[in-house]
Backbone as JSON, one array per atom type, in Angstrom:
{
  "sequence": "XXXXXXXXXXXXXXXXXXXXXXXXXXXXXXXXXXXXXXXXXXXXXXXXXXXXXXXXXXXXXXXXXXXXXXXXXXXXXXXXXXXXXXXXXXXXXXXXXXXXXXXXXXXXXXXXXXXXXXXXXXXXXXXXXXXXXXXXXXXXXXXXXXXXXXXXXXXXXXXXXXXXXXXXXXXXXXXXXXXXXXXXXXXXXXXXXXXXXXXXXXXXXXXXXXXXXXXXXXXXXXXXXXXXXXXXXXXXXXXX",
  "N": [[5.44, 28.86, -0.78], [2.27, 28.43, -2.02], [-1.17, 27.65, -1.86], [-3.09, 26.83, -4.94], [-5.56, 28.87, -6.21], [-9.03, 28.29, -7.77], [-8.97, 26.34, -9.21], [-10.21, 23.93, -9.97], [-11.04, 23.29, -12.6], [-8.78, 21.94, -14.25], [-6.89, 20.08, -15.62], [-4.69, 18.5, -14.62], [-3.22, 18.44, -11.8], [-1.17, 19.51, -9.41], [1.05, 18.85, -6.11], [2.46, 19.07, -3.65], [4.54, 17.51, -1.53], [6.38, 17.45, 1.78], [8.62, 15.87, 3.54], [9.22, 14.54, 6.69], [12.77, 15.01, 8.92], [14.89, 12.77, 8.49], [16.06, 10.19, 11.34], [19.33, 10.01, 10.47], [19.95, 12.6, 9.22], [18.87, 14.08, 11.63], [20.66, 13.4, 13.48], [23.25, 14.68, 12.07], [22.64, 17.33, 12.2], [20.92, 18.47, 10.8], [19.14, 21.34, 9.33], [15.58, 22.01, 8.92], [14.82, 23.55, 5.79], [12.47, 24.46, 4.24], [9.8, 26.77, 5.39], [7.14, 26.7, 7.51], [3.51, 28.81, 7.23], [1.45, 28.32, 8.36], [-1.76, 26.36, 6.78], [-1.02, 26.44, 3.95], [0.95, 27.23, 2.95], [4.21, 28.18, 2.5], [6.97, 30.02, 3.28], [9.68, 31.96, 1.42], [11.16, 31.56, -1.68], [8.63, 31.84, -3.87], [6.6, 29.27, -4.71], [3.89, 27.95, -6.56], [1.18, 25.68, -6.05], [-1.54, 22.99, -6.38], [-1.99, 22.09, -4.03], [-0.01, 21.58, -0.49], [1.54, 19.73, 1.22], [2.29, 19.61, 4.64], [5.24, 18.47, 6.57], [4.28, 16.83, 8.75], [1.53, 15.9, 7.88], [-1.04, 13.25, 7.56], [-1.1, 10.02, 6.24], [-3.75, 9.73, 5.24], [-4.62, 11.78, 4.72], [-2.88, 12.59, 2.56], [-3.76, 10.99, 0.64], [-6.63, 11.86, 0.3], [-6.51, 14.42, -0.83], [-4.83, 14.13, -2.9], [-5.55, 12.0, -4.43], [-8.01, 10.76, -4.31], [-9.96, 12.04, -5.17], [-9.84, 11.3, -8.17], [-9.9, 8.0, -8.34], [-12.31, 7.79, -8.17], [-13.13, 9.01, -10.15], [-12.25, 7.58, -12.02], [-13.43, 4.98, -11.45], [-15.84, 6.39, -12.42], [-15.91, 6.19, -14.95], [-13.47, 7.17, -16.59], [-9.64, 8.09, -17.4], [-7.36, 8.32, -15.52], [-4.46, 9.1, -13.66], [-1.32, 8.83, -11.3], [1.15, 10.26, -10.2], [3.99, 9.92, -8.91], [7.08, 11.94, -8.29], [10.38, 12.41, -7.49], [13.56, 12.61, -6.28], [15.92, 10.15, -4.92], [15.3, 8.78, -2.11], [13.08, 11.09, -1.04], [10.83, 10.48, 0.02], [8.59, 8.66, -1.91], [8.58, 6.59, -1.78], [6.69, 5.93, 0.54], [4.5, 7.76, 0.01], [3.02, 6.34, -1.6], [3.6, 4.08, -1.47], [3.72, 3.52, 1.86], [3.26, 1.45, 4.56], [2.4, -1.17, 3.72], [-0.01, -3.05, 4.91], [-0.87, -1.82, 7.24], [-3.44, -0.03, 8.71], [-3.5, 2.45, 9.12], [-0.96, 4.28, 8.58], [-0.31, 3.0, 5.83], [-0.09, 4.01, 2.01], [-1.14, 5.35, -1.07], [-1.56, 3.44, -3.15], [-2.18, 0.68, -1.4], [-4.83, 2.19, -0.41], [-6.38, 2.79, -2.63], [-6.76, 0.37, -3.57], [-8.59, -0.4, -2.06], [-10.78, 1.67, -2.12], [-11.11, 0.97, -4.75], [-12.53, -1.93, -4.4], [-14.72, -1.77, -2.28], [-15.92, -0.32, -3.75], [-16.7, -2.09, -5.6], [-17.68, -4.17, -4.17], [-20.09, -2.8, -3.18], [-21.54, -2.36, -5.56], [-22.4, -5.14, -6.22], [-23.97, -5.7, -4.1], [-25.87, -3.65, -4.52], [-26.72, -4.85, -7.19], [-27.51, -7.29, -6.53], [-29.42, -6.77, -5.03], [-30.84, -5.95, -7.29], [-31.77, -7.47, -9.06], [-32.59, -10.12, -7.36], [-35.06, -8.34, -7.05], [-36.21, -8.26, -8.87], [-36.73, -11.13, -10.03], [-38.53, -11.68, -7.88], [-40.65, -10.41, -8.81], [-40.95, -11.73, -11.28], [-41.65, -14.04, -10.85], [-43.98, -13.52, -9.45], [-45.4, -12.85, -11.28], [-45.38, -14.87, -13.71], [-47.1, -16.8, -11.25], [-49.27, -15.7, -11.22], [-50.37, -15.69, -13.75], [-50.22, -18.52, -14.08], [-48.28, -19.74, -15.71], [-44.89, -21.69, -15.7], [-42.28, -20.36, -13.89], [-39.55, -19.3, -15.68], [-35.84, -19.83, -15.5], [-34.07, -18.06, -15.91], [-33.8, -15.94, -14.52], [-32.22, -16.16, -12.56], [-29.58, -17.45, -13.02], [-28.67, -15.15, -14.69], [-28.54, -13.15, -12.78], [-26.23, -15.05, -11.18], [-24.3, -14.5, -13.12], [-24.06, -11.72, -13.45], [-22.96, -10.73, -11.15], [-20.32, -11.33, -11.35], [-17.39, -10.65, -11.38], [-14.07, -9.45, -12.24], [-10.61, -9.52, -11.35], [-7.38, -8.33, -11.95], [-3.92, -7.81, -11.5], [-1.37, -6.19, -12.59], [2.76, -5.91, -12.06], [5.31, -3.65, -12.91], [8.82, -2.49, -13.53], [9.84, 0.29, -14.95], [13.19, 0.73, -15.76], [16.03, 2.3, -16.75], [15.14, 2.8, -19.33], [13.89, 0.14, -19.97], [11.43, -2.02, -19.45], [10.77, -4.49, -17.15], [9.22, -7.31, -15.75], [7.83, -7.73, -12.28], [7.11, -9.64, -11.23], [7.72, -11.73, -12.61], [10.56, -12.33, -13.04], [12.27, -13.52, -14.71], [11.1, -12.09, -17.39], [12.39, -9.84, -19.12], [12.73, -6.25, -20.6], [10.55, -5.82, -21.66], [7.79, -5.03, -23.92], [5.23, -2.24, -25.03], [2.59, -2.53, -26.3], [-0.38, -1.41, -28.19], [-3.91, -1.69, -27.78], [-7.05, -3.37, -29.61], [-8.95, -0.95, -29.43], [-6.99, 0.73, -28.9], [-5.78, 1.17, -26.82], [-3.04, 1.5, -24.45], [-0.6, -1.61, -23.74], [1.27, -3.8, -21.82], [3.22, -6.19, -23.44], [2.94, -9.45, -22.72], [3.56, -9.25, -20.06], [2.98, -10.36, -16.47], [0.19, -11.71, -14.76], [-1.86, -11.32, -12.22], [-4.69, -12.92, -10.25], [-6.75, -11.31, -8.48], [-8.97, -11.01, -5.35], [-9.44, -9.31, -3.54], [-8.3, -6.42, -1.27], [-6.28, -7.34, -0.01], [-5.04, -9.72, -0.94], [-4.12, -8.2, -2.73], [-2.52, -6.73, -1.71], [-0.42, -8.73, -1.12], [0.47, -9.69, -3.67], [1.72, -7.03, -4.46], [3.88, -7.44, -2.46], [5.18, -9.07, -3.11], [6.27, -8.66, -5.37], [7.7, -6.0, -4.81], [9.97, -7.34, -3.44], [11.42, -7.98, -6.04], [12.77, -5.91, -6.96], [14.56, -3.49, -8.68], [17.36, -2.17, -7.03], [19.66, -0.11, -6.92], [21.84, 2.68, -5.3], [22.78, 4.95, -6.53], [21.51, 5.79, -7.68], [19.32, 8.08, -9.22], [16.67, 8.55, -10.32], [14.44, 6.32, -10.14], [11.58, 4.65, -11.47], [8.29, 3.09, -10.47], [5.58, 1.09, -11.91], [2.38, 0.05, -10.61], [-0.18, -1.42, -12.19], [-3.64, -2.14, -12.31]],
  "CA": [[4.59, 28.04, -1.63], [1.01, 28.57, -1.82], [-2.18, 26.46, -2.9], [-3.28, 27.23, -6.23], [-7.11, 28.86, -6.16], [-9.69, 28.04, -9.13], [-8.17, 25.4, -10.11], [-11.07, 23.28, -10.12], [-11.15, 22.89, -14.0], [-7.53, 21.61, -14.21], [-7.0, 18.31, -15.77], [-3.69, 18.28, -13.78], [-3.11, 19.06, -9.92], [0.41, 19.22, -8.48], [0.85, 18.95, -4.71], [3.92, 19.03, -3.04], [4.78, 17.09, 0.22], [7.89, 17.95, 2.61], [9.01, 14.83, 4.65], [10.16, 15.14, 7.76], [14.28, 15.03, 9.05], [15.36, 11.42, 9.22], [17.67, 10.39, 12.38], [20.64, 10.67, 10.11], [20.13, 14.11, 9.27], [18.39, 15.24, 12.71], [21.79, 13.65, 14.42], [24.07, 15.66, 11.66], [22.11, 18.93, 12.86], [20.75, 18.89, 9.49], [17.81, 21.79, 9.35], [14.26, 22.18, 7.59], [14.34, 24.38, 4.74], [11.14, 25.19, 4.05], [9.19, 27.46, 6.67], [5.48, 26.74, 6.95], [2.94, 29.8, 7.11], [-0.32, 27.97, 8.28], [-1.79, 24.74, 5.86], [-0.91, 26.49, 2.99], [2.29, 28.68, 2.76], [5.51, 27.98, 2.89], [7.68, 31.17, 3.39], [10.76, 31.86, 0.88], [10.79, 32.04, -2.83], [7.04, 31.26, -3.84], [6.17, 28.58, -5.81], [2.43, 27.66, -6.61], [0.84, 24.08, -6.33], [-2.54, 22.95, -5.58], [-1.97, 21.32, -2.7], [1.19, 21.52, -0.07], [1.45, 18.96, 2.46], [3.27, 19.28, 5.48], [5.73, 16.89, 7.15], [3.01, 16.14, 9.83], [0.38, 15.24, 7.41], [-1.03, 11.92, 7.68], [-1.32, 9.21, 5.05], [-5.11, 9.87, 4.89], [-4.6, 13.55, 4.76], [-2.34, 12.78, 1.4], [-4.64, 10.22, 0.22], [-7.64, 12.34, 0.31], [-6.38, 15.53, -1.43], [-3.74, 13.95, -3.93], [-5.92, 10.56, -5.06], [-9.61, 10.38, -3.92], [-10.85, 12.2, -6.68], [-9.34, 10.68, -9.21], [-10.22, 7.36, -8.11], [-13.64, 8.63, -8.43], [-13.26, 9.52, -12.0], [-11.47, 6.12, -12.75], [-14.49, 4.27, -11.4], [-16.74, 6.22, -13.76], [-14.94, 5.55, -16.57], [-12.69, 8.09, -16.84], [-8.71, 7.53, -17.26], [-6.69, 8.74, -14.51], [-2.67, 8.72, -13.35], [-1.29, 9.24, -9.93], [2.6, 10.07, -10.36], [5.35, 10.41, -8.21], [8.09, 12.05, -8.39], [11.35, 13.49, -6.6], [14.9, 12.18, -6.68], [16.09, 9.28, -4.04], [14.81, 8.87, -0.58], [12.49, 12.11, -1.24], [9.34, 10.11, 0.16], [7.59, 8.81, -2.74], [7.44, 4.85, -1.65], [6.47, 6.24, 1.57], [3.61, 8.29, -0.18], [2.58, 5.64, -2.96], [3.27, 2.28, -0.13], [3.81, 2.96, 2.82], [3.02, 0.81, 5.08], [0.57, -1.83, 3.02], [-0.72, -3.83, 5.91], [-1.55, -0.81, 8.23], [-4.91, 0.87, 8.07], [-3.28, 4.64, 9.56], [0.4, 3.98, 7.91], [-0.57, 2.38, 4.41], [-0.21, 4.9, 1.16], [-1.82, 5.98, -1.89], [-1.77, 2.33, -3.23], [-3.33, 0.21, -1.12], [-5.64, 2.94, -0.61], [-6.84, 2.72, -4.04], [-7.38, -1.04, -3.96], [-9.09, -0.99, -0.78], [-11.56, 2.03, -2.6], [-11.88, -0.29, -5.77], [-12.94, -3.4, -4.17], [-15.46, -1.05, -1.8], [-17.15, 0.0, -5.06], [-17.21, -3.47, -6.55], [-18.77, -4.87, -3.13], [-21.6, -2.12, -2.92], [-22.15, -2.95, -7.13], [-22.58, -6.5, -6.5], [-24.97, -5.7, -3.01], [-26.87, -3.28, -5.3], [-26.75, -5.1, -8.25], [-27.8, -8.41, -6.02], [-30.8, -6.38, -4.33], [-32.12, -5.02, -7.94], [-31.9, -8.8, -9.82], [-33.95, -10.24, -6.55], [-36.9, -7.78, -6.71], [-36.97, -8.58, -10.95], [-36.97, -12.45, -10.09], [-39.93, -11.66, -7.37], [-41.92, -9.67, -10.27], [-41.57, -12.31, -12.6], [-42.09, -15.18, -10.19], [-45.3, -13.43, -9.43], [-46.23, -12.7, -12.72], [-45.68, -16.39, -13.43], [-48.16, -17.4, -10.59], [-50.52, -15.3, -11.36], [-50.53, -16.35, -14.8], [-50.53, -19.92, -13.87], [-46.71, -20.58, -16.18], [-43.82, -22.22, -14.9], [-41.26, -19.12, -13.77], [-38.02, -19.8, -16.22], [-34.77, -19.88, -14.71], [-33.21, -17.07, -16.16], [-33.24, -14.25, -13.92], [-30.6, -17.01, -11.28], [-28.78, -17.31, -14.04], [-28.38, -13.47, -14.77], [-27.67, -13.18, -11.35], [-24.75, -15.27, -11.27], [-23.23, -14.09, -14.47], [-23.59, -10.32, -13.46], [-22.12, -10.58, -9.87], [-18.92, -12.14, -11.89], [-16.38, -9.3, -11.4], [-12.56, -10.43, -12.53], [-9.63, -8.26, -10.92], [-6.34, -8.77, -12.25], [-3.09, -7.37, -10.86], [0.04, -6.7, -12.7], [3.24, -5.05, -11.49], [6.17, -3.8, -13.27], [8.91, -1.39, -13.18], [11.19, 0.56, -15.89], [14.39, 1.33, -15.63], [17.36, 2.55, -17.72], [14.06, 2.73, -20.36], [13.64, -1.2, -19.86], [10.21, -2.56, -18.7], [11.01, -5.78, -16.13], [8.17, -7.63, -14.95], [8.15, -8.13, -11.12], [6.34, -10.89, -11.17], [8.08, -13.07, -13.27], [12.22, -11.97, -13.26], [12.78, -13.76, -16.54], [11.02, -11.5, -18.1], [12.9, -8.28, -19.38], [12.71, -5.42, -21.55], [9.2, -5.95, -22.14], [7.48, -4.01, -25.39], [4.18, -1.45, -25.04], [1.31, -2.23, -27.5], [-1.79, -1.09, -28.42], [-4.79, -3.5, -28.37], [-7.77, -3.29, -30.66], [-9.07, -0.12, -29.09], [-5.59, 1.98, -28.97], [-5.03, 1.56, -25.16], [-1.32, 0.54, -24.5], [-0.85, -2.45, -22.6], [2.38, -3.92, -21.89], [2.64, -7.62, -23.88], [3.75, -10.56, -21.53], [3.63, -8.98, -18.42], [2.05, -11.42, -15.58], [-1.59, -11.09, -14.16], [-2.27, -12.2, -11.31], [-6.0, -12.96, -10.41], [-7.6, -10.85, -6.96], [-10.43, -11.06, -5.0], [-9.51, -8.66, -1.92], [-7.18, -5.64, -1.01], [-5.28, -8.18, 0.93], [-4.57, -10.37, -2.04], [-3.41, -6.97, -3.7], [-0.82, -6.41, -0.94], [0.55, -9.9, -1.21], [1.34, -9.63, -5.06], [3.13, -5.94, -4.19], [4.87, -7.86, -1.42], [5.85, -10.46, -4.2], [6.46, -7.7, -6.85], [9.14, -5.54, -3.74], [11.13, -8.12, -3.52], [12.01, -7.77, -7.09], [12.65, -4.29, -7.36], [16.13, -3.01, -8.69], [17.97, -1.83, -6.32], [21.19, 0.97, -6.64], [22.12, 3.14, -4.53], [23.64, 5.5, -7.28], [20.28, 5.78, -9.13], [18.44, 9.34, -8.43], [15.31, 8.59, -10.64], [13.69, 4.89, -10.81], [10.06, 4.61, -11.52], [7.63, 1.83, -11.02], [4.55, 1.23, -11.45], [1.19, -0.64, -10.32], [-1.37, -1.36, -12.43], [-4.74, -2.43, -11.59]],
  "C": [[3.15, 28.16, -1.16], [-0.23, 27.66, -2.76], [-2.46, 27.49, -3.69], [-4.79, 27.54, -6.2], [-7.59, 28.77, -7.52], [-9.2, 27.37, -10.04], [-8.84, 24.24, -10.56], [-11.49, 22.56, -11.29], [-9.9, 22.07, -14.69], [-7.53, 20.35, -14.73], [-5.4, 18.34, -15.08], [-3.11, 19.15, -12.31], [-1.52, 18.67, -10.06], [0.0, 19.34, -7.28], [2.24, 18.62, -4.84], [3.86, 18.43, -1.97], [6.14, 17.14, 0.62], [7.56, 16.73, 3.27], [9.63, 15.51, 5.58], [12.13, 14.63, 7.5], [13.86, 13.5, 9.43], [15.9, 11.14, 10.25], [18.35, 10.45, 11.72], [20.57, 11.71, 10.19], [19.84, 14.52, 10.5], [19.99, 14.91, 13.58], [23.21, 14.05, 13.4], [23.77, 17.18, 11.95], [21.9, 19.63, 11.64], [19.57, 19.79, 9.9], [16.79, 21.92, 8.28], [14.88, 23.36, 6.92], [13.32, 25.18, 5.09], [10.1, 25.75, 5.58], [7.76, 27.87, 6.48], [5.02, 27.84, 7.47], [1.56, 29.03, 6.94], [0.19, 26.62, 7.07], [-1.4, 24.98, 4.76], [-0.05, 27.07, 2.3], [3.19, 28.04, 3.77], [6.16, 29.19, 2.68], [8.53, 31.0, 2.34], [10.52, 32.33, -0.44], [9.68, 31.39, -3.03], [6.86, 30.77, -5.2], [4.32, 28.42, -5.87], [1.9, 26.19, -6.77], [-0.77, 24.25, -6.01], [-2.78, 22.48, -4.59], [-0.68, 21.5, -1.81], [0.85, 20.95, 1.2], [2.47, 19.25, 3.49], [3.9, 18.47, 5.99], [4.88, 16.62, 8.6], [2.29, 15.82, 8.98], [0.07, 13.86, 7.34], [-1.51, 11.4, 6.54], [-2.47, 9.47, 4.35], [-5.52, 11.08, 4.35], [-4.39, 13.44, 3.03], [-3.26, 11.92, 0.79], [-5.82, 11.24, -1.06], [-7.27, 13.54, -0.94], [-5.48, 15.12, -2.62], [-4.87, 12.74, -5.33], [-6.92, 9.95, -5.2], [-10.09, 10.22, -5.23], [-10.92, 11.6, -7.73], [-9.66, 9.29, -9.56], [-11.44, 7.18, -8.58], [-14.32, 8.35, -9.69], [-13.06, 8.56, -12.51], [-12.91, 5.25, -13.09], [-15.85, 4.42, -12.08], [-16.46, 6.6, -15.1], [-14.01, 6.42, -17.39], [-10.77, 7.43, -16.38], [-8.28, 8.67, -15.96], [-5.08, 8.37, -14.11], [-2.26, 9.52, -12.1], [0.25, 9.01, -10.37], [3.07, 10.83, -10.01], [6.15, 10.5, -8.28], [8.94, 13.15, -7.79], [12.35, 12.09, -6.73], [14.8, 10.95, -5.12], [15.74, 9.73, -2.25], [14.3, 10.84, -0.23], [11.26, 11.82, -0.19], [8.81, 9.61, -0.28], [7.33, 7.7, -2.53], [6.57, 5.43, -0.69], [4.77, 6.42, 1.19], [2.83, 7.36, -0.56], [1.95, 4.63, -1.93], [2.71, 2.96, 1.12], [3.69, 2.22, 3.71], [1.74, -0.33, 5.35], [-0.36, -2.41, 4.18], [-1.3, -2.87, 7.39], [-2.19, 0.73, 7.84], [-4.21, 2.6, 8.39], [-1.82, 4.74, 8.69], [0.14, 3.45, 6.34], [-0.63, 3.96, 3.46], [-1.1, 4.94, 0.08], [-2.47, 4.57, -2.38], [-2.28, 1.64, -2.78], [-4.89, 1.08, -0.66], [-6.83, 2.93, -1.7], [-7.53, 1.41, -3.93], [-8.19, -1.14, -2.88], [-10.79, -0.13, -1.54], [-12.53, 0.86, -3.66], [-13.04, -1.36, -5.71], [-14.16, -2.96, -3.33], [-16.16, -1.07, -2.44], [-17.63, -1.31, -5.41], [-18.05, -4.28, -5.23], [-20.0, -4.54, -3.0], [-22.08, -2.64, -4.19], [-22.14, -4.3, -6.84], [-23.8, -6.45, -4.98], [-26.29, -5.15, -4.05], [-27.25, -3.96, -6.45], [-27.79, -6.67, -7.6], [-29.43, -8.38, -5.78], [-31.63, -6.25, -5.68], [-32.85, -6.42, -8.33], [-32.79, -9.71, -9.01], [-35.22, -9.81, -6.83], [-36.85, -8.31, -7.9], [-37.13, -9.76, -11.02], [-38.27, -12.53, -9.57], [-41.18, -11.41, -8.16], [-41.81, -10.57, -11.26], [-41.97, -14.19, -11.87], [-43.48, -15.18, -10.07], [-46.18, -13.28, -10.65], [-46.51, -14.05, -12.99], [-46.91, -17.4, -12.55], [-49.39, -17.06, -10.97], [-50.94, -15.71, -13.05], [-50.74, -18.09, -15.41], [-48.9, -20.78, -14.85], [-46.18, -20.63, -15.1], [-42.16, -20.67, -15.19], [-39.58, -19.86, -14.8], [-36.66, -19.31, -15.42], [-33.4, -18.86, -15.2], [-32.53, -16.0, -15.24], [-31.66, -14.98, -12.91], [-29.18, -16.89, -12.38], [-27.81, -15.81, -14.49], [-27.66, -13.16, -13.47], [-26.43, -13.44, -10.85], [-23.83, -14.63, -12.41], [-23.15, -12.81, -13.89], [-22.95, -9.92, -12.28], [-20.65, -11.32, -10.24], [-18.04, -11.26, -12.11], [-14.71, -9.96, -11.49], [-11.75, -8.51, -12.5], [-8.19, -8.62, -10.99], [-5.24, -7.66, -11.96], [-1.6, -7.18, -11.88], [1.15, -5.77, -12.39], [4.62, -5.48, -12.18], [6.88, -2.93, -13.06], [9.85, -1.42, -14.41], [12.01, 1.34, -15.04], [15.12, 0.91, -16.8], [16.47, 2.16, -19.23], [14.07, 1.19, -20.64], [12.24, -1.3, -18.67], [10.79, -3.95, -18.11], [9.7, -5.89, -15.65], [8.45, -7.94, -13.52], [7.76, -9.15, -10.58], [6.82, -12.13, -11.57], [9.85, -12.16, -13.75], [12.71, -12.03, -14.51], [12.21, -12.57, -17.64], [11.19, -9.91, -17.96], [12.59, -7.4, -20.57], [11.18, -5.3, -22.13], [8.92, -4.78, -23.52], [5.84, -3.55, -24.56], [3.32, -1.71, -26.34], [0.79, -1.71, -27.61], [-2.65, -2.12, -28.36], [-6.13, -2.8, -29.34], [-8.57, -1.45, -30.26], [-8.14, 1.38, -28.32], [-5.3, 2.24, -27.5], [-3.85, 0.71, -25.05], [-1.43, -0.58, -23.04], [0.96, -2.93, -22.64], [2.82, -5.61, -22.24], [3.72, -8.45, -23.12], [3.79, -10.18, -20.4], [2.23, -9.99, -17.59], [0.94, -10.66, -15.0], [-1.39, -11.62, -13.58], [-3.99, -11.89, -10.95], [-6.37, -12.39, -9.2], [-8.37, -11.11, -6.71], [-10.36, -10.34, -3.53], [-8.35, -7.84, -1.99], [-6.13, -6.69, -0.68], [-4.77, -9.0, -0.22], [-3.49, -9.67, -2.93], [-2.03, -6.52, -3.07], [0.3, -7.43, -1.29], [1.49, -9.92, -2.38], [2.3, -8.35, -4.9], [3.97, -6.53, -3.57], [5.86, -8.48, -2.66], [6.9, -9.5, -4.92], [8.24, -6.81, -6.06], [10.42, -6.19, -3.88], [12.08, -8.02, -4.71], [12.72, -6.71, -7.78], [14.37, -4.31, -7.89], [16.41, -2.39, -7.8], [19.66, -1.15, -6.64], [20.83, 2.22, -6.25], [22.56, 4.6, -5.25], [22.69, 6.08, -7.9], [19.74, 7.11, -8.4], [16.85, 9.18, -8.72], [14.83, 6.83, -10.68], [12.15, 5.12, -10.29], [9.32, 3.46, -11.63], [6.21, 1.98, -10.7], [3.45, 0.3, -11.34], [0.37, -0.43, -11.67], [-2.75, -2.22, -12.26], [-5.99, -2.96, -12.57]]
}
């Protein structure tokens, strides 16, 4: 398997990641497969991706090359989809979660919300700093003009540092939407809303104001998950 060159124009990347041997398998004397050739080659029959992670790569490693960009693109106003997939105990919470509450261990997911809320902190610093100097320039204008400065620009101020971050988390299975948030509700339906983006009607929001807030509701949302053992494909997903 080899990375994919000039791919740069692509509206869709693949990447591949190999997990390592679990202890079950390493104490059945189960062996790797795949036989790496450097960061980017895997020996055998040759597939092509743009990316191939090894089972050493670290969370940040997959982060960076699978999810950055994209992120990126989200934040200037571009749609974007991050989706995983491989059959049972492949990796993919591993990749998506792993380990929400730790900064070197944590996956793609809180990753994301930790970016998000980054952006929305610097846009509310910058946005804080510009609305200041335009109150100073009209304070002074005001003096020097001898009026009384109106109380708009504070005003502006507060209203435009007013950022609302809502959370909801659901998962399908057996082509049934379940909210995780709220159990009772099953089978959910896919709309459209006035501008033809699908939303999913009744599913719970919850309200954020911090990565950490964002873990708690996944924590919430986990708990709920279906669970069999039998199942090869279940898909769920975050949205933000």
């Amino acid at each position: 398997m080899e990375e994919a060159a000039g791919c740069g124009l692509c509206g869709v990347k693949v990447m591949c990641r190999f997990r390592p041997l679990n202890e079950s398998e390493r104490s059945r004397g189960d062996k790797d497969i795949p036989k790496f050739n450097g960061e980017d080659t895997v020996v055998g029959k040759p597939y092509v991706f743009d990316r191939v992670l090894a089972p050493d790569s670290e969370q940040v490693q997959v982060y960076d090359s699978c999810a950055k960009q994209i992120v990126k693109d989200v934040l200037g106003g571009y749609n974007g989809t991050i989706f995983a997939y491989g059959q049972t105990a492949s990796g993919k919470t591993h990749t998506m979660e792993g380990s929400l509450h730790s900064p070197r261990l944590m996956g793609i997911i809180p990753r994301i919300s930790q970016d998000i809320f980054d952006h929305i902190y610097a846009m509310d610093e910058n946005l804080e700093f510009h609305i200041k100097r335009e109150q100073r320039c009209v304070q002074g204008a005001a003096t020097r003009s001898g009026t009384r400065c109106a109380p708009y620009v504070s005003d502006l101020l507060l209203c435009s540092l007013h950022h609302i971050q809502h959370v909801s988390y659901f998962e399908i299975y057996l082509d049934k939407i379940r909210d995780l948030l709220d159990v009772s509700k099953t089978n959910l339906a896919v709309h459209e809303d006035k501008n033809r983006v699908p939303f999913v009607k009744g599913c719970t929001e919850r309200f954020v104001s911090s990565p950490n807030e964002v873990m708690d509701v996944i924590d919430e949302g986990k708990a709920n998950r279906h669970v069999a053992v039998t199942s090869q494909y279940c898909y769920h997903y975050c949205y933000y």
